[in-house]
C-alpha positions in Angstrom: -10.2 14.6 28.3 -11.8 16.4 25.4 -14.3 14.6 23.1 -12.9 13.0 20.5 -14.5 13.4 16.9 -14.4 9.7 15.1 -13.2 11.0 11.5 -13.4 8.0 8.3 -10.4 7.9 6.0 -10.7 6.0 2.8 -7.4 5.9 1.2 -6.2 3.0 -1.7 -3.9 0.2 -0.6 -1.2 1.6 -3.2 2.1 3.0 -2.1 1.2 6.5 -3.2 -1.3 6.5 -0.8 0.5 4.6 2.5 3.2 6.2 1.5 1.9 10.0 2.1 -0.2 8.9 5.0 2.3 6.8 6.7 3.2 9.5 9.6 -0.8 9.7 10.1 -1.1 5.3 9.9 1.7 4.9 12.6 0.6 7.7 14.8 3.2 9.7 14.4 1.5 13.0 13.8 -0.8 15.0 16.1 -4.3 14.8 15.1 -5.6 17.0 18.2 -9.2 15.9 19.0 -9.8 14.0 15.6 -9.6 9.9 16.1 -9.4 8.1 12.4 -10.7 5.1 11.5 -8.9 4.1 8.0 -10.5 2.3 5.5 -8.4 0.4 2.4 -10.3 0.1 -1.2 -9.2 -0.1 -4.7 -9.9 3.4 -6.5 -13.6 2.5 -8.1 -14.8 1.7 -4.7 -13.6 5.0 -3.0 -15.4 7.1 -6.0 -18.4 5.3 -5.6 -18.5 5.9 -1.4 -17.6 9.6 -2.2 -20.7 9.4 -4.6 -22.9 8.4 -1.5 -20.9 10.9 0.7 -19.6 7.9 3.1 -17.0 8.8 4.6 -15.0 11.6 5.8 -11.7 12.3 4.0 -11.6 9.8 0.8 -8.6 9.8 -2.0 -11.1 9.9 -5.5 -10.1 10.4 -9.1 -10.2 13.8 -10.2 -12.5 12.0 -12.5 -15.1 11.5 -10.5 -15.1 14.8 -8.5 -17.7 16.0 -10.7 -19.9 13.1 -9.3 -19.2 14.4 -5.7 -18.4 17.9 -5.6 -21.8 18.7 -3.7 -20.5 17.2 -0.9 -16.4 17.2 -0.8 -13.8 19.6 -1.3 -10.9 19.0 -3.1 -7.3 19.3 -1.1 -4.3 20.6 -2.5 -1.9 18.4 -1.6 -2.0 14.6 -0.8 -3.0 13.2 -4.7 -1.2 12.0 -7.3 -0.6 14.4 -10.1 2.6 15.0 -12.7 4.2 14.0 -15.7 4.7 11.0 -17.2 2.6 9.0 -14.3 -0.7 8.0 -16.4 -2.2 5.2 -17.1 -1.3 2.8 -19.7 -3.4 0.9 -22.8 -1.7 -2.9 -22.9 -2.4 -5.6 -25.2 -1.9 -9.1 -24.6 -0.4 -10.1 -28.3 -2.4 -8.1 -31.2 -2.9 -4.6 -32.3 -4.9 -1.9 -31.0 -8.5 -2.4 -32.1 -11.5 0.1 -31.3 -14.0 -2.8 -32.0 -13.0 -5.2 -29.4 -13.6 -5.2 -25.7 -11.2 -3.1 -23.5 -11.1 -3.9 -19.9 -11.2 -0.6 -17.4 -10.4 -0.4 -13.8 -13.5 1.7 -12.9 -16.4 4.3 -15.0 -15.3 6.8 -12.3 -11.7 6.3 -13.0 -9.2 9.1 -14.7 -7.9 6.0 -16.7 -11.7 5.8 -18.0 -11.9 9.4 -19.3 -8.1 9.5 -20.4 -9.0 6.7 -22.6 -12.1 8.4 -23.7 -10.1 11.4 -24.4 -7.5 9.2 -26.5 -10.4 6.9 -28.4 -12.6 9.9 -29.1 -15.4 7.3 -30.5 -17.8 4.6 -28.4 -16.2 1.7 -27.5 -17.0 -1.8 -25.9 -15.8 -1.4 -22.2 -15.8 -4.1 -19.0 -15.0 -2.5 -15.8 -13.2 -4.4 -13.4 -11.1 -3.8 -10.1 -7.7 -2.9 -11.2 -5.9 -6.0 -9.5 -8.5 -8.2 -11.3 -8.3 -6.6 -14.3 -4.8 -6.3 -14.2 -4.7 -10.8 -13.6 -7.2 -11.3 -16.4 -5.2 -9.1 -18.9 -2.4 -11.4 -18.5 -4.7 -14.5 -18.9 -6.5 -14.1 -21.7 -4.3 -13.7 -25.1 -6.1 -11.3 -27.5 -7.3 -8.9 -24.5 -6.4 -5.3 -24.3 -7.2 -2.8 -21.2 -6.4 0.4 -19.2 -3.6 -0.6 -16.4 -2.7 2.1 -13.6 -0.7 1.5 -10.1 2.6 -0.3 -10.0 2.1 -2.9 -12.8 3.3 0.2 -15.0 6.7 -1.2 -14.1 5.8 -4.8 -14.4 3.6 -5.3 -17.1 6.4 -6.0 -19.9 8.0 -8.2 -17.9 4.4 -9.9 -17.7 4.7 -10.2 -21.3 2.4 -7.5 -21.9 2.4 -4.9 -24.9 2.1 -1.2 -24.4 -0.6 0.3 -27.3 -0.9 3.7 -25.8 0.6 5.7 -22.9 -2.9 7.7 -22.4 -0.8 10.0 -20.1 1.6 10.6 -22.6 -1.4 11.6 -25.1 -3.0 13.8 -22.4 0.3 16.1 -22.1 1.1 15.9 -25.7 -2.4 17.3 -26.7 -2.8 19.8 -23.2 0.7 21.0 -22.4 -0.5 20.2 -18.4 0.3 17.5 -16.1 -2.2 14.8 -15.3 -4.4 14.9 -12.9 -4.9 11.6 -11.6 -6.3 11.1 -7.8 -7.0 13.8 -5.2 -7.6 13.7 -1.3 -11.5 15.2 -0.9 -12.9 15.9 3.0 -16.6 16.4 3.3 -17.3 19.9 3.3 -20.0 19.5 6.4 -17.3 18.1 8.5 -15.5 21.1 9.4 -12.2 19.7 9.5 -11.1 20.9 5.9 -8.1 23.1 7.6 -6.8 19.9 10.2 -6.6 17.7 7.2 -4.6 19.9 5.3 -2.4 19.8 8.0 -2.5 16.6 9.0 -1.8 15.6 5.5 1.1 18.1 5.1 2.8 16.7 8.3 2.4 13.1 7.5 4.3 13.6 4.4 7.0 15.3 5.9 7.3 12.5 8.2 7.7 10.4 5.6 10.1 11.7 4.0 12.5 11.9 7.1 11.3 8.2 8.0 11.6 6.6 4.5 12.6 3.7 6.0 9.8 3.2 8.1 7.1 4.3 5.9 8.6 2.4 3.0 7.8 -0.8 5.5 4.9 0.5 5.6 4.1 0.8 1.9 5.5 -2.9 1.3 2.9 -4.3 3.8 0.1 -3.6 1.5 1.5 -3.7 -2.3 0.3 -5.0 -4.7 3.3 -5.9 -5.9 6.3 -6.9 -3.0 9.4 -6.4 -5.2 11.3 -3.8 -3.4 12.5 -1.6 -6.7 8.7 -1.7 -7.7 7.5 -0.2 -4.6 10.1 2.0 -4.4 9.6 3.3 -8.2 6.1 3.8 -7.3 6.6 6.1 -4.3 9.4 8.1 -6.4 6.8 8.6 -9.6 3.8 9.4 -7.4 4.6 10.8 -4.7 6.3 14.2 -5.8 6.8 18.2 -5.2 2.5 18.4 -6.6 1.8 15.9 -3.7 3.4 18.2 -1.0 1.2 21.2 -2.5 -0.3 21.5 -6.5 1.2 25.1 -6.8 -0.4 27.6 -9.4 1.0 25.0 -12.1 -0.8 21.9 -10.2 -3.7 23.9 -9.7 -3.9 25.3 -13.2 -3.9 21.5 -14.4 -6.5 20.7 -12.2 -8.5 23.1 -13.6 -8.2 22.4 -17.4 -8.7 18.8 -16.7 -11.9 19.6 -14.6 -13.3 21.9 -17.3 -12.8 19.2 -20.2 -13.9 16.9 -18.1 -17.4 18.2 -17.6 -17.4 19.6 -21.8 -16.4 15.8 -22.7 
């Protein structure tokens, strides 16, 4: 038997995410010599471990890659990146207002600089976990914050108020897609070529095994209403997932380069 070598992933619990990495969570891809050990955090928490250089192969906002580039390398397939998939500004009752408090799933976060990049001023920020942040907006009358994941299909029906589409903003003003959340593998490792296939294989397997990996995806949503899950996976998980392409790529780019300037 040959050694194995004990690989960390650190993936979110959103659909995206199980989704793409369903064939490699059910063991139905070969992964040679390399044995995973998977590890399920909200977004904030994943950028932060990639800060520290934690674990092996981590899903991080594009964000934060700045933070971490000493030690990861970015994949080209795996993350969430498109059109019309960004994050949202809600209100719960009330206007827009740069003076109040607007709750943030995360300093690392895309959402955090997309706002940035919308507000173009200071502002009053709390960062919270996006579930938490997500329950509190919906609690507290007056509130406004940044809302990513699935609740972009639920939040009207929450009674919720859309302010700004910061997605929306970021495509009107760039002309690119929006970068949102990339795979990284540590670039001491030496396993940057097996994860890209690993990766490339697992989404191919769910794509013939919807069914399966959709069971999958619904075992750790957020949200359990099948059409919500299933929007999810069909707005996330898309032709940039399978590989970012010169037109992916070129996005990443421009957002990197603004991102450092900003």
């Amino acid at each position: 038997m040959p050694n194995t070598h004990k690989i960390t992933l650190g993936i979110s619990p959103c659909p995206n995410d199980i989704y793409i990495f369903s064939g490699l969570l059910l063991g139905e891809v070969p992964t040679g010599d390399l044995a995973f050990t998977t590890r399920f955090e909200d977004i904030e928490t994943l950028n932060l471990l990639a800060q520290q250089g934690q674990i092996d192969v981590v899903k991080i906002s594009y964000a934060n890659y700045v933070h971490c580039a000493a030690h990861y390398e970015l994949l080209p397939r795996g993350g969430a990146l498109g059109r019309g998939v960004g994050p949202l500004l809600l209100s719960n009752g009330g206007e827009w207002s740069p003076d109040r408090e607007i709750l943030v799933p995360g300093e690392y976060t895309t959402a955090n600089f997309l706002l940035d990049y919308y507000v173009q001023q200071p502002v009053r920020k709390r960062f919270l976990p996006f579930d938490t942040l997500y329950a509190e907006l919906c609690a507290m009358p007056g509130s406004q914050g940044v809302v990513i994941h699935e609740k972009r299909f639920t939040f009207a029906a929450d009674g919720l108020t859309l302010l700004q589409d910061l997605g929306s903003h970021w495509e009107q003003k760039t002309g690119y897609a929006i970068p949102l959340g990339a795979i990284a593998v540590r670039r001491e490792s030496g396993i940057y070529e097996a994860i890209d296939a690993i990766a490339a294989q697992s989404l191919q397997w769910a794509k013939t095994h919807h069914e399966a990996a959709f069971a999958l995806c619904r075992q750790y949503a957020q949200d359990l209403t099948e059409g919500v899950v299933q929007a999810h996976i069909g707005l996330y998980v898309n032709d940039y997932s399978e590989h970012l392409g010169a037109e992916g790529t070129a996005a990443v780019d421009y957002f990197l380069d603004q991102q450092r300037k900003f």
